[in-house]
C-alpha positions in Angstrom: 76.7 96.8 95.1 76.8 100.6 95.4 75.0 100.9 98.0 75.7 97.8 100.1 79.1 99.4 99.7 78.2 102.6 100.5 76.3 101.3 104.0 79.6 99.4 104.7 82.1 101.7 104.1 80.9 105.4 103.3 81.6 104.6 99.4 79.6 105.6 97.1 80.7 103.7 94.2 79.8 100.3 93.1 82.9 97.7 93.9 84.2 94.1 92.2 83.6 92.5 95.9 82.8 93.0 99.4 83.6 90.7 102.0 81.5 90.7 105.3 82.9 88.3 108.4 80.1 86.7 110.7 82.2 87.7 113.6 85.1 89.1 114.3 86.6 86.6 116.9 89.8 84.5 117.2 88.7 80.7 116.6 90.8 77.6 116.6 92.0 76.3 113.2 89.1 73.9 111.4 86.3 73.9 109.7 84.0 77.1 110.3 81.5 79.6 108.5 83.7 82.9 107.4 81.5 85.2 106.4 79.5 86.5 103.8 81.2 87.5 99.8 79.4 89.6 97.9 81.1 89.8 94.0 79.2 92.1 91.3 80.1 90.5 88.3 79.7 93.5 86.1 82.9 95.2 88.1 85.0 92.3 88.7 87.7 91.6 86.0 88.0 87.8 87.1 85.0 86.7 89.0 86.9 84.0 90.5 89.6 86.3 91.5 87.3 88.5 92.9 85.8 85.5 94.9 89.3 84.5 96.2 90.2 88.1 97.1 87.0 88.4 99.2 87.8 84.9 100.8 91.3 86.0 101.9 89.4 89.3 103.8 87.5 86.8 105.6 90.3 84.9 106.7 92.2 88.0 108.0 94.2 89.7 105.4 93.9 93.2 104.5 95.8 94.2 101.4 95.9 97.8 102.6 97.8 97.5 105.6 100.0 94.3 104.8 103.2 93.9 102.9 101.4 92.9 99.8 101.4 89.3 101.4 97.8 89.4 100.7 98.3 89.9 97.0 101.0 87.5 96.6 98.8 84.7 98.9 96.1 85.8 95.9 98.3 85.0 93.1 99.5 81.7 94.2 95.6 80.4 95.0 95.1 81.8 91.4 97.7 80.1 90.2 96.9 76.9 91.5 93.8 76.8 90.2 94.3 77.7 86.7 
C-alpha cells in the first residue's frame, strides 16, 4: 500500500484505502463500473468503513474539499448497515 500510494500521490506512507476511478467522465445515472478500491487491512480501523469511504471517492466526493458532506454521507451508509 505504501508504495501504490506513493506512485498515486507523492506519499510515502502506507494508507487505510485508496480509491482509483476507471475514468474520470460525467455518465448518466445507472449501473456502471467505478473504479478500482484498494483497502490494507492492517491500516484501516473498520475495513468496511474503509471500503465505503473508498466507494464514495469513486462516486465523486472528496472529503478534503467538501463541507464534510462526504463524512456525514459515510456515517449514515455505516449506519445503515450496522
Amino acid at each position: 500500500m505504501r508504495t501504490l500510494n506513493y506512485a498515486a500521490r507523492g506519499v510515502d506512507e502506507a494508507t487505510d484505502v485508496l480509491a482509483f476511478p476507471i475514468d474520470d467522465q460525467a455518465h448518466d445515472a445507472g449501473p456502471r463500473e467505478l473504479g478500482d478500491v484498494f483497502v490494507c487491512p492492517e491500516q484501516a480501523t473498520d475495513v468496511t468503513e474503509a471500503a465505503v469511504h473508498g466507494t464514495l471517492h469513486l462516486c465523486g466526493f472528496d472529503h478534503e474539499s467538501d463541507n464534510g458532506e462526504m463524512l456525514q454521507l459515510q456515517a449514515k451508509v455505516m449506519a445503515e448497515l450496522k
